[in-house]
TIVEXVO-823998 format. One record per residue: x, y, z of N, C-alpha, C, O in turn; residue in three letters. Coordinates in pm, whole numbers, padded with zeros to 5 digits, always signed. Atoms other than C-alpha are relative to their C-alpha. Layout:
XYZXYZXYZXYZALA;...
% end
This chain:
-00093+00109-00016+10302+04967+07064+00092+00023+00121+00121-00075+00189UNK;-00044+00037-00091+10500+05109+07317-00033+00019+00093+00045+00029+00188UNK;+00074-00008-00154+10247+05153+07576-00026-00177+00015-00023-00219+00130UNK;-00048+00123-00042+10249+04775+07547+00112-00086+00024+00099-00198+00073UNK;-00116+00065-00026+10591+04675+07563-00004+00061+00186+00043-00014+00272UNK;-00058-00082-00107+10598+04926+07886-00138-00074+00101-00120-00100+00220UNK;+00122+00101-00079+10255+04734+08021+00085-00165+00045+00076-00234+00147UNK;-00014+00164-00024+10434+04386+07962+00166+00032+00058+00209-00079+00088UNK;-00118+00001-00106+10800+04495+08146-00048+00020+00144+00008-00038+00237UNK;+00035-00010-00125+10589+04628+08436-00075-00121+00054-00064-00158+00171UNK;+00058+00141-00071+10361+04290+08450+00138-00101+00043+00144-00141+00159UNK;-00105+00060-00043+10709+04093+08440+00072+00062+00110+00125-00008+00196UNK;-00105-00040-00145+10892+04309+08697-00094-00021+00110-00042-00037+00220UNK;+00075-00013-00114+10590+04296+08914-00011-00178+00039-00012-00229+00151UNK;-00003+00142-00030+10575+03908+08848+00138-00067+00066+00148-00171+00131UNK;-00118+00050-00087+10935+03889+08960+00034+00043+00153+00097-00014+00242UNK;-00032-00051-00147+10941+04092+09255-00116-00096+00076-00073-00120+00189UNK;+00132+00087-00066+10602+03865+09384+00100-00150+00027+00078-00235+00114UNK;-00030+00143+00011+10830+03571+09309+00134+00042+00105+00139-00055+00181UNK;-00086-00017-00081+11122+03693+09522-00038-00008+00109+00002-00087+00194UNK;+00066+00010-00188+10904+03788+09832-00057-00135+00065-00059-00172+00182UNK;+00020+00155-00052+10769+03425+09799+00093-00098+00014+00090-00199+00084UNK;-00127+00139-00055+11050+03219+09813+00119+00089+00105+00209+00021+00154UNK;-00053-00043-00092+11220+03487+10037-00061-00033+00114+00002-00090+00204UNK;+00074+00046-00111+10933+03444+10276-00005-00175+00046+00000-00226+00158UNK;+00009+00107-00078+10905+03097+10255+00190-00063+00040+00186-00067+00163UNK;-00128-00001+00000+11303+03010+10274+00033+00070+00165+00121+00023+00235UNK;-00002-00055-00137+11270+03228+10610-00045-00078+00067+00031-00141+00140UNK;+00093+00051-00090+10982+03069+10770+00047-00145+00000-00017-00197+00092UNK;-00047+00120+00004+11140+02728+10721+00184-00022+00102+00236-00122+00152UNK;-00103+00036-00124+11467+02794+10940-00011+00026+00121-00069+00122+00171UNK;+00028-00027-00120+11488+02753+11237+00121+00070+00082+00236+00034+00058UNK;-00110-00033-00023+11684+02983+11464+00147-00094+00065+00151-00184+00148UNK;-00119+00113-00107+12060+02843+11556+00049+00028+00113+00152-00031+00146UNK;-00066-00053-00094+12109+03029+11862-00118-00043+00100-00091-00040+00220UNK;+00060+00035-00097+11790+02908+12018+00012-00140-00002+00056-00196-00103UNK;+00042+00122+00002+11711+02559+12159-00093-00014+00040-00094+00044+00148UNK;+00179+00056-00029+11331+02434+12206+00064-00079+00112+00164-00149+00103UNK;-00034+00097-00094+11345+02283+12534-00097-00130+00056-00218-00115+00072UNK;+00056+00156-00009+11239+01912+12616-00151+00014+00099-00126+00074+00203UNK;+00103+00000-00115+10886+01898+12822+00102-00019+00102+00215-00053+00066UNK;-00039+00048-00153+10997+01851+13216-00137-00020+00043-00203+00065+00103UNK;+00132+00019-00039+10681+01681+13261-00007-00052+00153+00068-00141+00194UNK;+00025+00022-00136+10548+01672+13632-00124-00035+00035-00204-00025-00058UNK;+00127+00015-00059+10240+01577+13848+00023+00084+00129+00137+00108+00170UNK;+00037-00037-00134+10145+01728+14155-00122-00023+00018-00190-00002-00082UNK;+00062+00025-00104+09879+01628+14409-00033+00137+00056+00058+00201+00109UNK;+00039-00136-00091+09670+01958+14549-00094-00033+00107-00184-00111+00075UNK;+00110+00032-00111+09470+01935+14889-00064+00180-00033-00010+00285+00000UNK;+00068-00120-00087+09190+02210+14860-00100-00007+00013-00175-00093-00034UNK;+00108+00006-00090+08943+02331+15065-00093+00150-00036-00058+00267-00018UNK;+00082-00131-00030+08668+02569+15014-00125-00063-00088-00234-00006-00098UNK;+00092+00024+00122+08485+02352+14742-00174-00041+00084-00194-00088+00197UNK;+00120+00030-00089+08108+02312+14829-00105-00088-00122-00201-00157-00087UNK;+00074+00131+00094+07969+02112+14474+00125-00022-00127+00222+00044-00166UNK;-00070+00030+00103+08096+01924+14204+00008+00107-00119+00110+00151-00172UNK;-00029-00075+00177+08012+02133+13883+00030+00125+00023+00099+00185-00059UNK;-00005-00164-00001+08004+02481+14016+00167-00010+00056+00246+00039-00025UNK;-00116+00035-00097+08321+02406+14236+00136-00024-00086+00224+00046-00137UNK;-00143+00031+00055+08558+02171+14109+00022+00006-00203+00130-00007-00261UNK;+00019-00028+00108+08452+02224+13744+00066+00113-00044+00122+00116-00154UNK;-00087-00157+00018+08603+02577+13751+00105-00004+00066+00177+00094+00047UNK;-00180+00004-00012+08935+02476+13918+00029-00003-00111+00088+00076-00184UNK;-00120+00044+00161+09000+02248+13621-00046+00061-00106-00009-00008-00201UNK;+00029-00037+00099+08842+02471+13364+00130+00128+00020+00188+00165-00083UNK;-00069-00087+00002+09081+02748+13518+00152-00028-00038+00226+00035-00114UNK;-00104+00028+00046+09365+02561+13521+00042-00111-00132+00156-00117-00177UNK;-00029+00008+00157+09357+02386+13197+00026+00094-00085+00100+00071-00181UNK;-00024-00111+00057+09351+02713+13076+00145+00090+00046+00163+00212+00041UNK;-00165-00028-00103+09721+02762+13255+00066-00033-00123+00045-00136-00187UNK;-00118+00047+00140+10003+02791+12957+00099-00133+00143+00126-00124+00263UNK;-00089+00085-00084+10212+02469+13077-00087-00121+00069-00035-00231+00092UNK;+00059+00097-00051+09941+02278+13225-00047-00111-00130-00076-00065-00240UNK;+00025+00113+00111+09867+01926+13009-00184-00075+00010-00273-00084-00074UNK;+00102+00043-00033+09590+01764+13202-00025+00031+00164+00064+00051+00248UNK;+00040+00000-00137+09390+01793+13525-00132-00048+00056-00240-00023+00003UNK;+00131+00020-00065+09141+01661+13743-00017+00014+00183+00052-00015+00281UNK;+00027-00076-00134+08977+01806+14037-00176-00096+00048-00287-00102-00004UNK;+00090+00071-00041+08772+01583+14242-00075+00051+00144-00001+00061+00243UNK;+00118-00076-00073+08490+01731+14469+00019-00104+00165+00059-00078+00278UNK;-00009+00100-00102+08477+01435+14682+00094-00025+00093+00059-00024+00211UNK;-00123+00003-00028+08815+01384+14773+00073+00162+00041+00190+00149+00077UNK;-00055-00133+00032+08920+01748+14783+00111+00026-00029+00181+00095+00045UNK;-00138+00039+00067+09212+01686+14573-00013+00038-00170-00112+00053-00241UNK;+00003-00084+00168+09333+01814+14208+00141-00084-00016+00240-00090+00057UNK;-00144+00090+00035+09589+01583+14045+00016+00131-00147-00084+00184-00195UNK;-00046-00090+00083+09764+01826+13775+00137-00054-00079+00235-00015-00014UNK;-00062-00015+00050+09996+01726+13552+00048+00108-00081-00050+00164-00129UNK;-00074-00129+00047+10233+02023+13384+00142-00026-00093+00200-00134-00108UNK;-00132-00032+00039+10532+02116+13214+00089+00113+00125+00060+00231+00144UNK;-00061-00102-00068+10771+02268+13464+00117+00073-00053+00187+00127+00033UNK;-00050-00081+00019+10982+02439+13231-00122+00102-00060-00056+00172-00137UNK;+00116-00109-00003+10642+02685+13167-00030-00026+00116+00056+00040+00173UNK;+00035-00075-00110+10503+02674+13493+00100-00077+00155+00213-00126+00162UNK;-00018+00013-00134+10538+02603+13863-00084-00048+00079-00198-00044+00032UNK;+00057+00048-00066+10406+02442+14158-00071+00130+00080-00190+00110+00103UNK;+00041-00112-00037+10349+02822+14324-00078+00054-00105-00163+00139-00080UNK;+00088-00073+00121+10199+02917+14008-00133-00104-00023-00237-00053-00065UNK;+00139+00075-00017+09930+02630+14022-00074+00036+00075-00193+00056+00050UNK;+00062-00018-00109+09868+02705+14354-00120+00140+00004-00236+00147+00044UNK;+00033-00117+00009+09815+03068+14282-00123+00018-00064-00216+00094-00041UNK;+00157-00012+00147+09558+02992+13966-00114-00012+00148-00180+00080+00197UNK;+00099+00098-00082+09350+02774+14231-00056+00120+00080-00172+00159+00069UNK;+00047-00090-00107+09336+03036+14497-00066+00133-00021-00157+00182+00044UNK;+00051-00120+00010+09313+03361+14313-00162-00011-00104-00227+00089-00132UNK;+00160+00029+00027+08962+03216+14149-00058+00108+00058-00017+00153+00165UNK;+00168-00073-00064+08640+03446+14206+00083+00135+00090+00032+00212+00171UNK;-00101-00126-00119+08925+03703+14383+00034-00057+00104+00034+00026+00194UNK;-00065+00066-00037+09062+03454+14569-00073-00020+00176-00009-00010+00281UNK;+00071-00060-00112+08782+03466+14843-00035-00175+00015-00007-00222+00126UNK;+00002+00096-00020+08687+03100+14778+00059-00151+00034+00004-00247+00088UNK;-00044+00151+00033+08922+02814+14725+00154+00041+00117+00205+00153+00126UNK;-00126-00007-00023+09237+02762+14926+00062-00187-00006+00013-00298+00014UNK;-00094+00130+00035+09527+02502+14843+00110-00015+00176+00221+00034+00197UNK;-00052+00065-00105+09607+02345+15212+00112-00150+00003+00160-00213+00097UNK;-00143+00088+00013+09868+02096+15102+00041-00013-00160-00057-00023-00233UNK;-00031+00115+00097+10055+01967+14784+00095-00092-00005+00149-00112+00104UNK;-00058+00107+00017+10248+01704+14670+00044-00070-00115-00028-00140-00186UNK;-00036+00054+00111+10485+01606+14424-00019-00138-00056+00010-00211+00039UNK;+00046+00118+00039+10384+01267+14220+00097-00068-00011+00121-00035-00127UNK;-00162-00025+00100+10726+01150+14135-00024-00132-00077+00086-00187-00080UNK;+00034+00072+00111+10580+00872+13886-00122+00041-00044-00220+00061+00029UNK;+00133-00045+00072+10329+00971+13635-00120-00142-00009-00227-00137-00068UNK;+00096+00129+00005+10152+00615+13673-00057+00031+00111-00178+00040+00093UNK;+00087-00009-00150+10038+00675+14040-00109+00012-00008-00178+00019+00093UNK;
% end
């Protein structure tokens, strides 16, 4: 008998301490800190002139596969034809030097170079 009373205090203490760490954990994960602030997109476009591209899929396919893969970048398209890369971003994560940089340092930076850009300053353009 009292190896079961001493079985059923340890299942209850073990069932209460399980129940503390869960509503401790979740009770945590639900505030948010008050000393930080999440900051608003600063959504931008830029306009890239580059030059080195020589086909569509091998070429400009791997700009925008590189830089989609850019924390901060939203959307992009890189047109073969034109030799132009329209990029929309967040510029509180990146930069216009930091686009540039993705573009160029490709393949070790032997292929592509960014010979002009250009800020969009309406996202309709």
């Amino acid at each position: 008998m009292f190896v079961k009373n001493k079985e059923r205090m340890t299942l209850k203490l073990l069932k209460n301490i399980l129940m503390v760490a869960f509503f401790g954990i979740l009770f945590t994960s639900c505030n948010e800190p008050q000393n930080e602030k999440e900051l608003t997109a600063n959504v931008k476009k830029i306009a890239l002139d580059i030059e080195g591209m020589t086909c569509e899929i091998g070429c400009a396919k791997t700009i925008e596969s590189k830089l989609s893969k850019t924390e901060g970048i939203s959307i992009v398209k890189v047109s073969f034809d034109d030799k132009k890369g329209i990029i929309e971003y967040d510029a509180n994560k990146t930069n216009e030097d930091k686009i540039v940089a993705v573009v160029q340092e490709i393949a070790g930076g032997d292929l592509y170079k960014v010979t002009g850009t250009k800020q969009i300053e309406e996202l309709g353009e």
